[in-house]
Every structure is written in structure tokens, then in C-alpha cells.
N, C-alpha and C positions, 0 to 999 in steps of 0.2 A: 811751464808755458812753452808751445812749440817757436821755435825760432822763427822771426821775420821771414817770409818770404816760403818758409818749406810747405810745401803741400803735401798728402796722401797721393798713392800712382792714379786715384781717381778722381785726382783735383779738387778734394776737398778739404778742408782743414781737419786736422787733428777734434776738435773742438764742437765742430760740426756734428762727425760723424756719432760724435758720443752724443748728444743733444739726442740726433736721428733715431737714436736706437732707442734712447729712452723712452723719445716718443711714439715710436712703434712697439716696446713694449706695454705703455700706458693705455694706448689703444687698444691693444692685442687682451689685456686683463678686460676693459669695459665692454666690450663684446663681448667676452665669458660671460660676464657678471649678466647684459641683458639679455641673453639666450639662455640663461639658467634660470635667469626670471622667469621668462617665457617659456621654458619648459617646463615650469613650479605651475603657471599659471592655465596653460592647457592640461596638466595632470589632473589637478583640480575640479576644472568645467568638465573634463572626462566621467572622473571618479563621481561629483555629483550627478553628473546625466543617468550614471549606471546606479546609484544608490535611487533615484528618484523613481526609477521604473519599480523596483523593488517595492519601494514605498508605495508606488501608486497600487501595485497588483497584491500586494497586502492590503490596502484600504479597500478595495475592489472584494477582496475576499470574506475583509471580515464582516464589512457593513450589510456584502449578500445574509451570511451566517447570521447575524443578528435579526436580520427582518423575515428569515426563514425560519426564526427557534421556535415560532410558537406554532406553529406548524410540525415541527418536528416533534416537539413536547407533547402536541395532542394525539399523533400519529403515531410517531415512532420511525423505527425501521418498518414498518408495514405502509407507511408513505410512498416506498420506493414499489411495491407490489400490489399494492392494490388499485384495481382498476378505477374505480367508481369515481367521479365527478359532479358531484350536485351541488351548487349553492345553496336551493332552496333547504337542504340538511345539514349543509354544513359537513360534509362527506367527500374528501378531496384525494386522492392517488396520482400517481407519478407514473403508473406501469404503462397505459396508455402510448403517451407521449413520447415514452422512454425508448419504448416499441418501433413505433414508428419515426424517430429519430435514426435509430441507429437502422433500419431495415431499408429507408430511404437514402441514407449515407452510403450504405454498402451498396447498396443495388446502382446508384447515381456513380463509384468507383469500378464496378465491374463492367459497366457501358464504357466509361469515359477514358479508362484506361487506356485498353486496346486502339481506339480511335488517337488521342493524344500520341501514344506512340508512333502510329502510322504516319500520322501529321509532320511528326519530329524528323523520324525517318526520309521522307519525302524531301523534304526542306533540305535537308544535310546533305542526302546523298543519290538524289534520284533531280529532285527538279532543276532545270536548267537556271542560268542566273537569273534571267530576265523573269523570270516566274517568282522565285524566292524571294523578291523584296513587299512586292503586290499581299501574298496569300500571308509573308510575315504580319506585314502591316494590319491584317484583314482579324488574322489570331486577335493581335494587339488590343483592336478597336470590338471585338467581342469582349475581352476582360474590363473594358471601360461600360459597356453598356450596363444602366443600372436594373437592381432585382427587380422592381417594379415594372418597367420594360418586360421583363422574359415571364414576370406573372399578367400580365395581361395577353400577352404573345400566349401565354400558356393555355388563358383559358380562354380565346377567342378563336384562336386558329386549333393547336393542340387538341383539349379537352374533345371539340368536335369531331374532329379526324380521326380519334381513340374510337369514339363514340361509334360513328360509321362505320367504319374502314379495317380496324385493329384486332380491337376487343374481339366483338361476335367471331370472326374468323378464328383467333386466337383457341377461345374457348369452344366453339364446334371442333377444334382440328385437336386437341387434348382431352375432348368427352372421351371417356372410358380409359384415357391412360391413365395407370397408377401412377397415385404423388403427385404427377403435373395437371391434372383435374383439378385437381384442390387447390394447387399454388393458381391456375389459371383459369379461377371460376366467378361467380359474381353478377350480379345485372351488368352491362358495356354500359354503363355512363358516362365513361370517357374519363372522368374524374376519379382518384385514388392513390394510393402507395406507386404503383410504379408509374403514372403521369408524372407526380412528384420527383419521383427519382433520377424519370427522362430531360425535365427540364434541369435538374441539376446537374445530371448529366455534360448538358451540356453550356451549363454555366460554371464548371469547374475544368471543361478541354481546352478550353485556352490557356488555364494557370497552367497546367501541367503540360499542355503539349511548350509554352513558350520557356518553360523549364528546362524539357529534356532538349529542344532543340537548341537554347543555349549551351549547354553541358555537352551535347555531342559534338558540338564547336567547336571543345577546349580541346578536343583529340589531336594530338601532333600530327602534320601530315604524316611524318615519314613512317608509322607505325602503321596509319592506313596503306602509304604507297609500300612496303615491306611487303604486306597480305596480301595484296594484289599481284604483286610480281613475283609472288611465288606461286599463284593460281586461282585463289581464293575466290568467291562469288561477291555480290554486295552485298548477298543474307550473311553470308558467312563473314565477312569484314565488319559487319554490326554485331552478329552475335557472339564473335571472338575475339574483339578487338575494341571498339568502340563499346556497350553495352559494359565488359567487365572495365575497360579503365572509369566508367562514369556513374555506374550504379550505386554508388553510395549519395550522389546530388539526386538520381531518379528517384530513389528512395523519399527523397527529401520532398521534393516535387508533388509526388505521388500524395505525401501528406500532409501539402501546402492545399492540395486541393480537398481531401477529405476537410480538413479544417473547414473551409470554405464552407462546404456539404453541411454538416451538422450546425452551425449557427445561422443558415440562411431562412429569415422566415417571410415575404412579402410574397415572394415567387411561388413559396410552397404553398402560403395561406391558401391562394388563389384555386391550387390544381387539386388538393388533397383531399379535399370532401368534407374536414372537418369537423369528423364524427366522435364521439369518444367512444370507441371500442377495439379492441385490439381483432385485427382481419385476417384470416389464416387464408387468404389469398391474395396479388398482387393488385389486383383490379378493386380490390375491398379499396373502402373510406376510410378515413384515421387523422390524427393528425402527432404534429409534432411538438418540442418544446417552444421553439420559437415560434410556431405558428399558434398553440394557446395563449401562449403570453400576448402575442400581439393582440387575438379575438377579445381576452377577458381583461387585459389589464385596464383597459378604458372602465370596466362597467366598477372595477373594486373600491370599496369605500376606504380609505386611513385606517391603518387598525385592524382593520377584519381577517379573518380567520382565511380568506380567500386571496386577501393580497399576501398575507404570511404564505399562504401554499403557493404563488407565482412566484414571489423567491425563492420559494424551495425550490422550485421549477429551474432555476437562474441558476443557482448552486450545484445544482445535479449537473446540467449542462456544463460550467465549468468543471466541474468531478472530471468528466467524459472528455471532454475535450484537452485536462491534465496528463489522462490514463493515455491517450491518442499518442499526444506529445513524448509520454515516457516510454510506449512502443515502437514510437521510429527512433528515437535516441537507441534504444536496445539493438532494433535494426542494424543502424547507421555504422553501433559499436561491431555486431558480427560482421556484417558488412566488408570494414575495414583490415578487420582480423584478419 
């Protein structure tokens, strides 16, 4: 026991100070204890949030697969090729659909590309400030508007001005060229594969232009101001400077929108014609997966041989839109390299 009267140089007793410590170190352990809790306990809600998705896009998968086998069973791989569509026979293919899926996909990324980049460009590194918040905003509130909106816009305003204005000129100014005759032939109904493609067009430039123009954001300045002060242009500060630091998110971008593209069907129903035939021109009628599923899944009874082929329909789509996924990963990986 410390003697009457003695204190520590910091005025405390002997006796005190040890109490103190002990109970800063008792503290100091129940802190550990509930932050380890609480890191046990967020690991958890993590680890299940990520097994759940797993889970769900396995249920997603097989229950397609299940309501697509007897379709596939009566078919075959000749489901995926053959063109023919008849309920009254009982006569169902996929190549159709498949067709102009993927022909409306690409055609909808070869417009929207170019534009979305211009967009990005602009934003980044050409418009003044006072401008850039506005036309951001404007991008923004395009990716909000719904598909339904841009198939009605499509076939009210669009389809008509094809009809007029597009088509005829189109195909009089390509009669008798080789190849583009045929890509650019057809009655001008206005309606068909590349309306389809234009309206996706441009209901996929706002994901990918608000893509790249965030991504050319992330550019340090001083890499920009570098290129510049040693003579550079602004093409050339994009396309050597900006472009390769970001190109792996453009990538990304690029087929955030194709995704978009291949499952959109309310927009397309509207503008596509709707035919089941495969059109060796752009102006041809056709349709898509989603845009069949949407016309025929109303009319399919439980059971029948016809709602079995609309999941097959659903199936294939997912296939495609897998294969998509696993070509910008491939991308993403050269890319990186």
C-alpha cells in the first residue's frame, strides 16, 4: 500500500492509476469483441447477398430449361434453325427471331456507338461548363424514359418519316449497286429491321454515352495538361491519352448497351413489322425474341407445345446474352493485358 499522502508526478494515487488501466484495457478488449462481431455479421449479409443472386440466376436458368424441354425433345437442335412458325401445326423454330435479334442488336450498336462517343467527347472536353450540366441532365432523363414511350414515338412519328422521307430515297439512290440493292431494298413501309434498330439506337446512347463520359472523367488532369503542353490537339489528347487510360470501362459500356439492345421488346414490337421471316434487307419486316414472346405469350394455353417453344425462345435469349457477357469479359481481359 502506497504511503499516506504520496502521489504519482500526475497527482494520482498509485492505486488509481492501476484501476485506470485496467479499465481501459477492459474497454479496449469489448470494442474488439463488438467490431468482430460486426464484422462476422456484415461478412455474412455479404456472403449471403452473393450466394442469393447465384441462386436466383440458377433458378432463373433451370425452370427456363424445364418449360423449354419439350420443345427441345420434339425439335431438337433443328429448333434453333428452322425458320417455320405455325401453331395451327404445331411447327415452331427459333432462326427467325434469332435473326433479327441479333441483326437489330448490331445494327442499334453501330449507330449508337459513334454518336454516344461524340456525346462523351463533347461533355468532357469541348463544352463549356455552363452547357455540360443541362445536355448531362438531358442524357440522364433519356435513360429514364420508358420502352413503351420510344415504341409509340417509334411508330407515330418514326415509322412515318421512314415511310416518306427515308426509305424511297434510300433504295432509289442504291438501285443497281451491288450488295447495297439488296441490303437497301423492300416496299418503304417505314416499318422493319433497321426502324427497329434506330429506335434502339437510340435507347441505348444514353447508357453508353453516360458511361464513357463518366470514365473520361476519371482521367487525371495532369496527363491531360502533359499532352497539351507539349502540343497535342484535343483529338489527339482523346485518342492518346484519355481513350487508352479508359478503354477497358468503354468496353464495358459499349456492352452495357448491347445488353440493353437484345432484350428490349415493347419498342421493338411496335416498329419491326412483326413478320416471321427471315429479310435479306434492312427495310424487310421480322421480328425478334422478345418481341414474339411479348405478341404470342398472351394467346399459349398451359402445357402446349407452343408455350414450351416461347421458353425455348427465353432460353436461347439467355444462351446469347451469356455468350455477349463472356465476349466483353475476353475483351475487358485483352484489353487490360
Amino acid at each position: 500500500m502506497a504511503a499516506a499522502g504520496f502521489y504519482r508526478p500526475d497527482g494520482t494515487e498509485p492505486n488509481a492509476v492501476s484501476q485506470s488501466a485496467t479499465t481501459g484495457t477492459a474497454s479496449a478488449q469489448l470494442g474488439r469483441s463488438r467490431g468482430s462481431l460486426g464484422d462476422k455479421l456484415f461478412a455474412g449479409a455479404a456472403t449471403t447477398s452473393g450466394v442469393l443472386v447465384l441462386v436466383l440466376l440458377g433458378a432463373i436458368i433451370v425452370s427456363l430449361f424445364i418449360g423449354a424441354w419439350p420443345a427441345f425433345r420434339a425439335f431438337g437442335l433443328a429448333f434453333v434453325t428452322t425458320a417455320d412458325w405455325d401453331p395451327v401445326q404445331n411447327v415452331f423454330g427459333a432462326a427467325v427471331s434469332v435473326y433479327g435479334t441479333i441483326i437489330t442488336s448490331v445494327t442499334a450498336l453501330l449507330l449508337a456507338v459513334p454518336l454516344a462517343f461524340g456525346i462523351a467527347f463533347y461533355l468532357t472536353e469541348i463544352a463549356p461548363p455552363l452547357v455540360r450540366r443541362p445536355i448531362g441532365t438531358a442524357i440522364e432523363l433519356l435513360a429514364a424514359v420508358p420502352s413503351i414511350i420510344y415504341g409509340m414515338w417509334g411508330f407515330f412519328v418514326i415509322v412515318p418519316f421512314m415511310a416518306d422521307y427515308v426509305q424511297p430515297h434510300v433504295i432509289d439512290a442504291f438501285d443497281g449497286v451491288p450488295v447495297l440493292q439488296d441490303v437497301f431494298a423492300g416496299p418503304p413501309f417505314g416499318t422493319g429491321l433497321f426502324t427497329a434498330a434506330l429506335i434502339l439506337a437510340v435507347m441505348v446512347i444514353p447508357f453508353i454515352a453516360a458511361t464513357m463520359r463518366d470514365v473520361f472523367m476519371t482521367v487525371p488532369a495532369v496527363y491531360k495538361e502533359s499532352a497539351y503542353g507539349v502540343g497535342c490537339t484535343t483529338w489527339e489528347v482523346m485518342r492518346s491519352v484519355v481513350f487508352p487510360y479508359t478503354r477497358a470501362s468503354v468496353v464495358g459500356g459499349v456492352m452495357l448497351g448491347l445488353g440493353r439492345a437484345l432484350g428490349e421488346t415493347m419498342a421493338v414490337t411496335f416498329v419491326i413489322g412483326n413478320s416471321n421471316r427471315i429479310s435479306g434487307n434492312l427495310f424487310g419486316s421480322g421480328n425478334t425474341i422478345a418481341s414474339l414472346v411479348a405478341l404470342e405469350f398472351g394467346e399459349s394455353e398451359a402445357g402446349s407445345l407452343k408455350l414450351s417453344s416461347l421458353l425455348a425462345l427465353g432460353f436461347i435469349l439467355f444462351v446469347i446474352s451469356f455468350i455477349v457477357l463472356a465476349i466483353s469479359r475476353l475483351l475487358l481481359r485483352q484489353v487490360k493485358a
